[in-house]
C-alpha positions in Angstrom: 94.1 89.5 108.1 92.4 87.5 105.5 89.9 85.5 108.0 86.3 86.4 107.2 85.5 89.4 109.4 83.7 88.6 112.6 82.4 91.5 114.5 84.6 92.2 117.1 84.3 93.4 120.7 85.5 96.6 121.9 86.5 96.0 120.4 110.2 97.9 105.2 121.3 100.8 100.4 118.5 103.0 102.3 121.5 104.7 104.0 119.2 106.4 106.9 115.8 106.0 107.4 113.5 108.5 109.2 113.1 108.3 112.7 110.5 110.3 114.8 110.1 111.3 118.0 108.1 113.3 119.6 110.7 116.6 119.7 112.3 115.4 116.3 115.3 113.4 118.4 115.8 110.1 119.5 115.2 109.2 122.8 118.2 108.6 125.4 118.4 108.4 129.5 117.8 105.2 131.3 116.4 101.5 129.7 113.0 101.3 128.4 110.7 98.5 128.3 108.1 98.8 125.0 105.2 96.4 125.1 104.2 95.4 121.8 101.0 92.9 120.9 100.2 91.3 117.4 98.9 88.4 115.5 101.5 87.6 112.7 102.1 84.8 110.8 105.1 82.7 111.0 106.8 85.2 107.7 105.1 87.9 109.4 106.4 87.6 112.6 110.2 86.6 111.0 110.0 90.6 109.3 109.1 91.6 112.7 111.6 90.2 114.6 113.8 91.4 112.2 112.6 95.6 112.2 112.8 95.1 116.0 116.4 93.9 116.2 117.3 96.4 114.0 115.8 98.9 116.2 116.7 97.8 119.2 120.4 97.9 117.4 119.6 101.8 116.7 118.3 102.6 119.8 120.5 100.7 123.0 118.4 101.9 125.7 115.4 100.6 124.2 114.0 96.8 124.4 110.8 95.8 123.5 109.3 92.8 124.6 107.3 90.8 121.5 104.2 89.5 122.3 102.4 86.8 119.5 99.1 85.6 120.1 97.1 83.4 118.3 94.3 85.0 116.5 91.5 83.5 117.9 92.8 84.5 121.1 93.9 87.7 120.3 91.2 90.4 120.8 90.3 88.9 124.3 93.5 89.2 125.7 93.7 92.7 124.8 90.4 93.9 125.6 91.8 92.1 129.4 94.7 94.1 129.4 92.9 97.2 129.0 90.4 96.2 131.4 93.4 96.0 133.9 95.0 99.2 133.0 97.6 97.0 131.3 97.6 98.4 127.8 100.2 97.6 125.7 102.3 100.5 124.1 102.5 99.3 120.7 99.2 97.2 119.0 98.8 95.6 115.9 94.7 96.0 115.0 92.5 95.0 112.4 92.0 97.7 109.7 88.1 97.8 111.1 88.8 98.3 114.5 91.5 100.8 114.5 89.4 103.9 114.2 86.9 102.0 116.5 89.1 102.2 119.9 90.8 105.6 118.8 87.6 107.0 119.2 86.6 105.3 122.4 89.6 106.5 124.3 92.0 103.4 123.7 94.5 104.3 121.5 96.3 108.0 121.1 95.8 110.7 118.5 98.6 110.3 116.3 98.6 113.7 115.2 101.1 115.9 117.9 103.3 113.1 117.7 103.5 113.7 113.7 103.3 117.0 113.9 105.9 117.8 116.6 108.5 115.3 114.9 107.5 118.0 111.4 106.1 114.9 109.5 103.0 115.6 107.6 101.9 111.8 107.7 99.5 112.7 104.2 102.7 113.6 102.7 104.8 110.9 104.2 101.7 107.8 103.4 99.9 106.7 100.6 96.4 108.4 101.5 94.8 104.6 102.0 97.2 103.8 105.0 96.1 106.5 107.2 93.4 105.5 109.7 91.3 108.8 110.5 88.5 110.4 111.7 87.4 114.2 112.3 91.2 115.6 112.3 92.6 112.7 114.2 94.9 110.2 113.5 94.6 106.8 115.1 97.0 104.4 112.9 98.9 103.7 110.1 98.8 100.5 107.9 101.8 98.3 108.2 102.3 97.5 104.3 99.6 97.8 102.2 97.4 94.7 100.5 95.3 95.3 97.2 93.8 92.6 94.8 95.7 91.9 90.9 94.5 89.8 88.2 97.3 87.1 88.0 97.3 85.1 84.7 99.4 81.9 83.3 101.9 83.5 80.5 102.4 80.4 78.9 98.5 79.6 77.9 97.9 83.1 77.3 100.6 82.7 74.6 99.2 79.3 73.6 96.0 80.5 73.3 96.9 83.6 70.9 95.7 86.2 74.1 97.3 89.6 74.5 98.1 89.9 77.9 95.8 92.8 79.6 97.5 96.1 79.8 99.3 96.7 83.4 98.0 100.5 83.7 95.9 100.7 87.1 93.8 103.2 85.2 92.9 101.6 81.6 92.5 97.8 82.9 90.7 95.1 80.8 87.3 95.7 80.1 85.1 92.6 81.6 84.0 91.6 78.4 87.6 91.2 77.3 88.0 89.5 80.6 85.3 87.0 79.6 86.5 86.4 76.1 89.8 85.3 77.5 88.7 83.1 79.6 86.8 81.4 77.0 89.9 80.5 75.2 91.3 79.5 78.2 88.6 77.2 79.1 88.8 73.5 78.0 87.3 69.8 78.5 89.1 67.2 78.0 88.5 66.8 74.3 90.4 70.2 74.2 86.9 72.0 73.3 86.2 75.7 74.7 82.6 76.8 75.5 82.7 78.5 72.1 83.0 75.2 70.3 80.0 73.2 69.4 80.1 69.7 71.5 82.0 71.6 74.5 81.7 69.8 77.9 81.1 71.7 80.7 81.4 68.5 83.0 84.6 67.5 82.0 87.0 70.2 82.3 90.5 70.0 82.1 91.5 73.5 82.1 89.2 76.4 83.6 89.7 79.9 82.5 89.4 81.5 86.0 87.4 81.1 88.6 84.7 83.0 90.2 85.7 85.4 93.0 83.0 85.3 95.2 84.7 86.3 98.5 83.6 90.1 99.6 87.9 90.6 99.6 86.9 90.6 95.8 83.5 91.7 95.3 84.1 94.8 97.1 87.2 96.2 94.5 85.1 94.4 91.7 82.4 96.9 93.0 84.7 100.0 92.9 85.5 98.7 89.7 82.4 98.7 88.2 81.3 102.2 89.6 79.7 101.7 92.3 79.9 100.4 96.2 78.6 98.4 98.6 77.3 102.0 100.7 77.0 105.5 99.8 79.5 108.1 100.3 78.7 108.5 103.9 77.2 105.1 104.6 73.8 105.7 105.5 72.0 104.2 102.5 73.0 100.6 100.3 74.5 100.9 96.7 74.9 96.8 96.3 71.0 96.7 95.6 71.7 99.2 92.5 71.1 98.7 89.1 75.8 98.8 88.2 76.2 96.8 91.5 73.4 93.8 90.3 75.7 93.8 87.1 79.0 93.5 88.6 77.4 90.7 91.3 75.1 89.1 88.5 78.3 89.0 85.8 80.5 87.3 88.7 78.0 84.4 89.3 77.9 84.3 85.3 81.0 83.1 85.1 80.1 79.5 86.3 76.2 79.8 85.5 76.2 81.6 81.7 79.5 81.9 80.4 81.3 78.6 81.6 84.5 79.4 82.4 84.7 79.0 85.5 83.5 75.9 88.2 80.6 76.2 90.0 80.9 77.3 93.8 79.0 73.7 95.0 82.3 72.3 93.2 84.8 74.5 94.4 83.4 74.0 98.0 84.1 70.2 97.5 87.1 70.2 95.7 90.4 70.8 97.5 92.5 71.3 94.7 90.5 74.6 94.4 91.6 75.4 97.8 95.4 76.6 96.1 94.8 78.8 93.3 98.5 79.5 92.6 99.0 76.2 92.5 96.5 75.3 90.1 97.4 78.1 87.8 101.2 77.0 88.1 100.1 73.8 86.7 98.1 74.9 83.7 95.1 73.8 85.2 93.8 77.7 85.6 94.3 80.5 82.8 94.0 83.3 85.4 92.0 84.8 88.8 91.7 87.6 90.4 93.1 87.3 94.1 95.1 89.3 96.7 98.8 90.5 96.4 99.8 88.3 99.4 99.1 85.2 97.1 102.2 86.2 95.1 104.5 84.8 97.5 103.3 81.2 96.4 104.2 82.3 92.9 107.5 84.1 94.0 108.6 80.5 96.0 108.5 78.5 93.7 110.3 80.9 91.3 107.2 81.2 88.5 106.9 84.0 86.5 103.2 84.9 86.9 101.7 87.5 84.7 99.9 90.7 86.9 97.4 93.2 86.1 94.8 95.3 87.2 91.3 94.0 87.9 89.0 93.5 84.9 86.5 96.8 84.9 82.5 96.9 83.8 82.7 101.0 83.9 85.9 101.4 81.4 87.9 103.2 84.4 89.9 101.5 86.2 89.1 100.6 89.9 90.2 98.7 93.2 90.3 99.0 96.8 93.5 98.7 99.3 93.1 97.6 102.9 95.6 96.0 105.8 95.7 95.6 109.4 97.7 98.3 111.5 99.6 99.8 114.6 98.6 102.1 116.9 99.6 103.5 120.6 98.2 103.6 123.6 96.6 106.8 124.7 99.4 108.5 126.9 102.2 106.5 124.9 105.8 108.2 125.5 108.3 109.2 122.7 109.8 105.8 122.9 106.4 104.1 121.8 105.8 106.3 119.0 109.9 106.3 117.6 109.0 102.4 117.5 105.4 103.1 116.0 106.8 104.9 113.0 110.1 102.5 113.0 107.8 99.6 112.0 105.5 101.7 109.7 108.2 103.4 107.2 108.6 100.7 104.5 111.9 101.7 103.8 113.2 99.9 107.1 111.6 96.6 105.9 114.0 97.0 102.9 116.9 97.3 105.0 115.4 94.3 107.4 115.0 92.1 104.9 118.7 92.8 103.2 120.4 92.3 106.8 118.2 89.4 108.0 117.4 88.2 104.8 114.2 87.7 105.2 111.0 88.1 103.0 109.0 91.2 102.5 105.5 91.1 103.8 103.5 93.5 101.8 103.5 96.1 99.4 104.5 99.9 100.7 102.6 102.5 102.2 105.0 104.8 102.3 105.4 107.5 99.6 109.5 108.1 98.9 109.0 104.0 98.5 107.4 105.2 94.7 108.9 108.6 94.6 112.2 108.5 95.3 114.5 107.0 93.1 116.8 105.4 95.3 114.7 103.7 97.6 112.6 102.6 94.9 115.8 100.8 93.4 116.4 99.4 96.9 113.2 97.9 97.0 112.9 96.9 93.4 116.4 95.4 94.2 114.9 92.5 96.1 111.4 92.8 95.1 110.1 91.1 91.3 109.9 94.5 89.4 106.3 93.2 87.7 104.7 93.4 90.8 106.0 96.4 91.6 105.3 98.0 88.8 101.5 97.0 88.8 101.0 97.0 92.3 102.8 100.6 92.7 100.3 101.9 90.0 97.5 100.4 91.7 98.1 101.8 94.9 98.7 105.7 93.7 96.5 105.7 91.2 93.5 102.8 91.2 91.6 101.9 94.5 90.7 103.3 97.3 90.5 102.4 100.8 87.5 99.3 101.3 84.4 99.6 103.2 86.1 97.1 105.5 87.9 100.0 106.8 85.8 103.0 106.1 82.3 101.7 106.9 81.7 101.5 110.6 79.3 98.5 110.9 80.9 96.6 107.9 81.1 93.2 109.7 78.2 92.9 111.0 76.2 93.8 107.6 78.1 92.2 105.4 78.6 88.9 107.3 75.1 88.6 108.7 73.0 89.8 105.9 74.9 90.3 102.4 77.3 87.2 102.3 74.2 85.1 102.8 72.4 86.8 100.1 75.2 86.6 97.5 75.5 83.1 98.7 72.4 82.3 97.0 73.6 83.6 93.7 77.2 82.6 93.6 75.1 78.6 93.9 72.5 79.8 91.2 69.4 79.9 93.5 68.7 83.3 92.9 69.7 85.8 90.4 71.3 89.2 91.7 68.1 91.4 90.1 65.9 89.5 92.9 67.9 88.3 95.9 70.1 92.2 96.0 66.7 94.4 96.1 65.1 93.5 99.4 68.1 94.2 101.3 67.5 98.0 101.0 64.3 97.1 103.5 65.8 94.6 106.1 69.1 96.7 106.6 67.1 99.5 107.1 68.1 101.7 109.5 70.9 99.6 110.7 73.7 101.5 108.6 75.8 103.7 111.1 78.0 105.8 108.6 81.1 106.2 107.6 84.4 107.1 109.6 85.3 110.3 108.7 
């Protein structure tokens, strides 16, 4: 899920968990065959085995045949099978190509099968798992994936810094976020860039580094108030005046306020490569990176501190995203019992208690926050910090990314933007002059929103 985008072609105690079908029952009558296709990595693929056993287990005259493809390999395989008429009952899609093949005929409209099972799915879901567009339902998430700002408790202590509050909604300011990293920065004379003599080119300890990736330039834009599109993407927000802060303030970082490596080093050096790692060894005070880092932290047993992004409008501000089933159009019953089997949470709470396997993801689905029980069940196995901020994030502080939302978001961002910001994460160019012209060779190229 995390590969840069390139544009494609046509392209989880619980007791009992909810099981749909299409006239509220489970299935029964003679063996079924289900065809399912993903991509997964290896931990992904072990909490997948694990669901399907579990289903299979629930529902004897079910199997379904696994199918893992590398992901490279992945898209053309499917797009052959549908060429063939050999589309497989259950996919696994990116997140920006979901609504893509509901609309061309691909996949089914989720919505009869929701709404004769009596499942309102905006009840059931957080709103951002829900892949939509006018009054149809084409997918649902499989666990959601949002970005935290994960610090090192120890130098924050050192260092005399208050840890940033864990609200989603009232989040560190990015001046506060700046200042801390100041005190966290130091060469190897144990100077900070506040202290007269400091050496930038001998750094021993940086106080975060800059997150130039759009994965985090796109929540540090919600953040800050603004976007990369308008509302109903037909015009650019990223050449505005709040969204040349935001990019501007992220280069400054390196360029201005020295707390942070420059990208030409971080290109070069591997150790940057592992930014869990570093921060496990006191050589990083904090960064701002995606919730499926925090199994690096959660393996080696380290008690990393987690909080919401840093904001430069005083609200607080992120984005959630994550790849996603779907069915094929014409799917039976069986398909879509398996569907929603694999996209309630709470069954990758019981999977991972009876396999004893990893979770893989934060939930999407609501009783997962709201009820008590199956909060506790999750809590039970999952580190409660996380949970906590995470939880908060998702209900209440981001919204779903242009990655998903934005129709054309590939192509635009990795053709034209990355290559602009580029140029001022390396210090060629500052934002107020390399953002602008944008607005004139995108022109007429954005195709909307999916709504």
């Amino acid at each position: 899920m995390m590969k840069r985008l390139v544009l494609a072609t046509l392209v989880g105690i619980l007791g009992c968990s909810v099981i749909f079908a299409a006239d509220g029952q489970q299935s029964s009558g003679k063996q079924t065959k289900l065809v399912l296709y993903s991509w997964f990595s290896d931990a992904e693929r072990a909490m997948s085995e694990a669901l399907i056993a579990d289903f299979e287990k629930a529902h004897q005259n079910v199997k379904v045949e696994q199918n893992y493809i590398a992901y490279n390999d992945y898209h053309s395989k499917i797009n052959t099978m549908i060429a063939s008429g050999a589309t497989p009952d259950i996919i696994y899609l990116n997140e920006f190509l979901i609504n893509e093949w509901g609309e061309k005929g691909v996949t089914a409209d989720l919505t009869p099968y929701y709404r004769d099972a009596n499942i309102d799915p905006k009840q059931f879901y957080v709103k951002s798992a829900l892949y939509s567009t006018g009054g149809h339902l084409w997918g649902v998430n499989v666990t959601s994936t949002t970005v935290v700002l994960y610090y090192n408790k120890g130098l924050f202590k050192k260092a005399g810094i208050t840890p940033p509050p864990a609200s989603a909604t009232s989040p560190w300011s990015w001046k506060e976020y700046v200042a801390a990293a100041k005190k966290l920065t130091k060469d190897a004379s144990g100077k900070t860039p506040t202290d007269k003599g400091f050496n930038y080119n001998n750094l021993v300890q940086y106080g975060t580094v800059m997150p130039n990736s759009w994965i985090y330039v796109l929540p540090l834009l919600y953040a800050g108030g603004t976007s990369v599109a308008n509302n109903d993407g037909t015009a650019l927000e990223i050449t505005s005046p709040k969204a040349i802060k935001v990019i501007q303030s992220i280069a400054d970082l390196a360029a201005v306020d020295k707390v942070a490596p420059m990208v030409s080093m971080t290109n070069a050096n591997n150790a940057f490569s592992n930014l869990p790692t570093m921060l496990m060894n006191d050589q990083l005070g904090m960064f701002i990176g995606g919730t499926f880092q925090f199994s690096d932290f959660a393996n080696e047993g380290y008690d990393v501190g987690i909080a919401q992004i840093p904001s430069m409008s005083g609200k607080g501000g992120n984005m959630v995203w994550s790849s996603g089933y779907t069915i094929r159009k014409g799917a039976t019953k069986d398909a879509f019992e398996l569907f929603s089997y694999l996209v309630d949470f709470n069954n990758w709470v019981t999977a991972s208690k009876n396999h004893k396997v990893g979770l893989t993801g934060l939930p999407q689905t609501t009783s997962v926050f709201n009820d008590p029980a199956k909060n506790a069940a999750w809590t039970s196995i999952f580190p409660a910090e996380m949970a906590k901020v995470s939880g908060d994030i998702l209900q209440n502080g981001s919204r779903l990314g242009e990655n998903v939302t934005l129709k054309n978001f590939s192509e635009i961002m990795d053709q034209t933007i990355v290559p602009v910001l580029d140029k001022i994460w390396l210090g060629s160019e500052s934002a107020e002059k390399a953002l602008p012209p944008l607005n004139k060779v995108l022109q007429g190229k954005l195709q909307g929103v999916w709504k």
